[in-house]
C-alpha positions in Angstrom: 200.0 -34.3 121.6 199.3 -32.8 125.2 200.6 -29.4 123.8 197.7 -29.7 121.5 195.2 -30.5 123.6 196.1 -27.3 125.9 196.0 -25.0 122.9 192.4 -26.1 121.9 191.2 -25.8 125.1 192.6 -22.0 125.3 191.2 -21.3 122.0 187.6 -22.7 122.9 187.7 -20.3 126.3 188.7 -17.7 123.9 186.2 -18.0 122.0 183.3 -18.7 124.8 184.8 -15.2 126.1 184.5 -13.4 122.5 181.0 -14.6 121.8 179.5 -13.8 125.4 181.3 -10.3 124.9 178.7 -10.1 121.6 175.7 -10.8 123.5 175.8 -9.0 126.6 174.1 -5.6 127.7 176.0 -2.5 127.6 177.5 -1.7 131.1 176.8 1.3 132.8 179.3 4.0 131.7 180.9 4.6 135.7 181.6 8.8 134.2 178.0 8.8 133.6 176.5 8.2 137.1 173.8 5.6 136.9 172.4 5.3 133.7 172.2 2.8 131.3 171.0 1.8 128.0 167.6 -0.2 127.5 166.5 -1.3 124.4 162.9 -0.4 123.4 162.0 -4.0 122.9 162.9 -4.9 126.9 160.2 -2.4 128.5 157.3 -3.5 129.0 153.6 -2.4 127.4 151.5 -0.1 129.9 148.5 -1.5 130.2 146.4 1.9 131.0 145.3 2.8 127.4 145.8 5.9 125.6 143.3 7.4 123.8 142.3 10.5 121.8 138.5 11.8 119.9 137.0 15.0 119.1 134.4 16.5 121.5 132.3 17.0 118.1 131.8 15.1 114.9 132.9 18.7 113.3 133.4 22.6 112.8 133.3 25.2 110.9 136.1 27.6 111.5 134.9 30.3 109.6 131.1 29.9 111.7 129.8 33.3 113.6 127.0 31.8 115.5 128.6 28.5 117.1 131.9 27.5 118.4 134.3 28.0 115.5 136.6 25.4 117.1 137.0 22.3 118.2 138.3 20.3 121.7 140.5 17.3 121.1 139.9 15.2 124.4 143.1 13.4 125.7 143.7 10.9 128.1 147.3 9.7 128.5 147.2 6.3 130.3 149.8 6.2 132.7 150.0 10.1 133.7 153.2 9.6 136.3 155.4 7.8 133.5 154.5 10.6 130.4 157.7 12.2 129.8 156.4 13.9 126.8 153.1 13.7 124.3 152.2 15.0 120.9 149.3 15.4 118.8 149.2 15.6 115.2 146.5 16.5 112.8 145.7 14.4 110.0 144.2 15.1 106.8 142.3 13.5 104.1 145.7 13.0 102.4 147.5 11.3 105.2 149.6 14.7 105.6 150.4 16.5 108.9 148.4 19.3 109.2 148.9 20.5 113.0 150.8 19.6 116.2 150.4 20.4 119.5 153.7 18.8 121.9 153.7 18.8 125.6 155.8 17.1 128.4 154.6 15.8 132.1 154.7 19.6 133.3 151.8 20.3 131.1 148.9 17.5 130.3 146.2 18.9 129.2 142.5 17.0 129.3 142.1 18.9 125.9 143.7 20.8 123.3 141.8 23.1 120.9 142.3 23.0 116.9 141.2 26.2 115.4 141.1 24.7 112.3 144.3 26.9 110.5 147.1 24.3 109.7 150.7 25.1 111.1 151.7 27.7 108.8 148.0 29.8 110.0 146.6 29.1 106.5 142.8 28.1 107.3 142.7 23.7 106.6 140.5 22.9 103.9 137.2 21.4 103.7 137.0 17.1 104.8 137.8 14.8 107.1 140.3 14.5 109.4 141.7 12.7 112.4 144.2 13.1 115.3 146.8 10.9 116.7 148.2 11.3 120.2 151.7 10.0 121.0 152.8 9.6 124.5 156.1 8.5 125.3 157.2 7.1 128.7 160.9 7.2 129.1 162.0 4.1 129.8 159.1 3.0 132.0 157.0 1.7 129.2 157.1 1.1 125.6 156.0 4.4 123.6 152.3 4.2 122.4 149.7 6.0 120.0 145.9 6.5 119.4 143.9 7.3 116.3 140.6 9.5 116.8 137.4 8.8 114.7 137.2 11.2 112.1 135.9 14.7 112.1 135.1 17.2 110.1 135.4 20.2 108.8 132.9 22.5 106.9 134.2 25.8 105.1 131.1 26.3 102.5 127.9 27.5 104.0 125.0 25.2 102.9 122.2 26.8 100.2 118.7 26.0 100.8 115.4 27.2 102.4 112.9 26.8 104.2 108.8 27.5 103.4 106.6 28.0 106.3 102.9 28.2 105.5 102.2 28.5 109.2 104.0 29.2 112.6 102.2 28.3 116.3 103.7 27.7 119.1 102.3 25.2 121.4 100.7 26.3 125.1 99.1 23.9 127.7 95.8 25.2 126.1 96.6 24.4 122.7 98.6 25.7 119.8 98.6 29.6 119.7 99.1 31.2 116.1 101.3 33.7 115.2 100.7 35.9 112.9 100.5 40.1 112.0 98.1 42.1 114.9 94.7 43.3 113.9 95.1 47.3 114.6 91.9 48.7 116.1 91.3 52.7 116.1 91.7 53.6 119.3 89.9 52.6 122.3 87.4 50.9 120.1 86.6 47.8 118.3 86.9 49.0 115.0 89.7 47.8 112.7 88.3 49.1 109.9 88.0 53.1 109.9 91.4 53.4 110.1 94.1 54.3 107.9 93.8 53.2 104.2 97.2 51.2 104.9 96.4 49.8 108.1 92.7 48.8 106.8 93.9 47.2 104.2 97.0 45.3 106.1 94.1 44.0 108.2 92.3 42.2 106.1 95.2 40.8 104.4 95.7 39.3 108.0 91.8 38.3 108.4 92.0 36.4 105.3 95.7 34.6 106.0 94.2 34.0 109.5 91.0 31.8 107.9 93.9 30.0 105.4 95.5 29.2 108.5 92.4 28.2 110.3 91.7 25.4 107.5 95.0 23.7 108.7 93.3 22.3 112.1 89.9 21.4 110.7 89.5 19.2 114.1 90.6 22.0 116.4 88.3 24.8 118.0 89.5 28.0 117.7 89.9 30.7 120.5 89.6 34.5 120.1 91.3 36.7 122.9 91.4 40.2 122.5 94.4 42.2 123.9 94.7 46.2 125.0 97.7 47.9 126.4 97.7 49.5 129.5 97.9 53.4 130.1 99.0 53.2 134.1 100.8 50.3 133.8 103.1 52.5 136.9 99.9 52.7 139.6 98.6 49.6 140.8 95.1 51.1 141.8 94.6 53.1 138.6 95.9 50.6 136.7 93.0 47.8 138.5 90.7 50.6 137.9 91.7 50.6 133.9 91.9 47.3 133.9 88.3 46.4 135.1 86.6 49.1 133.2 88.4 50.0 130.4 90.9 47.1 129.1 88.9 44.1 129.5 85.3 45.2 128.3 87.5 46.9 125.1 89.4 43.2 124.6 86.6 41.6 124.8 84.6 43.5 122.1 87.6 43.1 119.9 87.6 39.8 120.0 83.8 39.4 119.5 84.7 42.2 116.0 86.7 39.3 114.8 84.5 36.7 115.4 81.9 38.6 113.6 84.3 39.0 110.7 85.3 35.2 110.4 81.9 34.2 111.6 80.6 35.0 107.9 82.9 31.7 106.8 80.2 28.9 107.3 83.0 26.7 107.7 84.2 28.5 111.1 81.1 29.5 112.7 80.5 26.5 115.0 84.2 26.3 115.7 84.6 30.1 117.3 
């Protein structure tokens, strides 16, 4: 009976030694200095978030008048931990499109997508997003980011756009734009002058009253202009100025009053 006893009792230690041989953590290999292995689960979360989103809501690649790419802004959390990143490019499909990797010798605040797919084929027109993956060793647990969405246009958009009238706005009001008035030289006259011109002016004269109907509350402001001869001597040029340019700009202007002035309509607004 005591023989018995002794043999359960060595079998139970057995097994005590077996089953905490099953639980245990690896030991540290002593031919491989001081590592060791950690599972994934065991490290713990960092608590600096990650986080990825595109400087714009979109591109077009194939645009010649505004950026033709765009910045993917990356922050990484815990910078002194990253022991290497990635971004990948999404696409409408759920397909990767792109990736950028990096390690901790290289952390970019950005990286820029040109809007070509790995292989350099240009990406199609949608919506995409990017995911940044960071992964810190074994400091913390590896973590991602999604970005919004953003877009990307390939097809020009059709349409247009009618302007009846352009001004442009001045601390005295709204100045119109529209075709000069061409006056035979150094006089007042827009008329006498070539058939083409002549006729070109009062296509402008009458374009000018259509516009004039637009601001039916609004006086309206004639100021004739002349360009200067000795715009290169400042006493000649004075001289021009005083007794030349001004009295010929403002006859002008009184030539076009006279020709709009025969519109009842804008003969108390002049």
């Amino acid at each position: 009976m005591q023989k018995e006893s002794w043999k359960y009792l060595l079998l139970t230690i057995a097994a005590l030694i077996i089953a905490a041989c099953q639980t245990a953590k690896p030991l540290p290999d002593p031919l491989a200095g001081n590592a060791s292995i950690i599972p994934v689960e065991d490290l713990p979360a960092s608590q600096d978030k990650i986080s990825i989103e595109a400087r714009r809501k979109g591109f077009s690649p194939t645009s010649v008048s505004v950026k033709n790419s765009l910045d993917l802004l990356l922050s990484f959390g815990k910078r002194d931990f990253v022991k290497s990143w990635t971004v990948a490019v999404i696409s409408p499909t759920a397909s990767l499109k792109r990736e950028f990797k990096g390690t901790s010798a290289s952390m970019p605040e950005y990286v820029i997508w040109d809007g070509k797919y790995q292989s350099g084929k240009p990406a199609a027109e949608g919506n995409y997003y990017a995911l940044l993956s960071v992964d810190y060793g074994d400091a913390f647990n590896p973590v991602s980011a999604k970005s919004p969405a953003f877009a990307i246009v390939t097809i020009a958009p059709k349409g247009s756009l009618s302007i009846d009238i352009l001004v442009i706005k001045t601390d005295r009001g709204y100045r119109i734009r529209i075709a000069s008035i061409v006056f035979k030289a150094f006089t007042a006259d827009f008329v006498n002058v070539l058939p083409d011109r002549a006729k070109r002016n009062q296509a402008t004269l009458g374009l000018l009253a259509k516009k004039l109907a637009k601001f039916p509350d609004y006086g309206i402001a004639i100021v004739g202009h002349a360009v200067m001869i000795n715009w290169d001597d400042a006493a000649a040029g004075k001289a021009e100025q005083e007794s030349i340019l001004l009295p010929l700009s403002r006859e002008q202007a009184v030539a076009i009053k006279a020709a709009l002035g025969h519109i009842e309509k804008y003969a108390g607004r002049i």
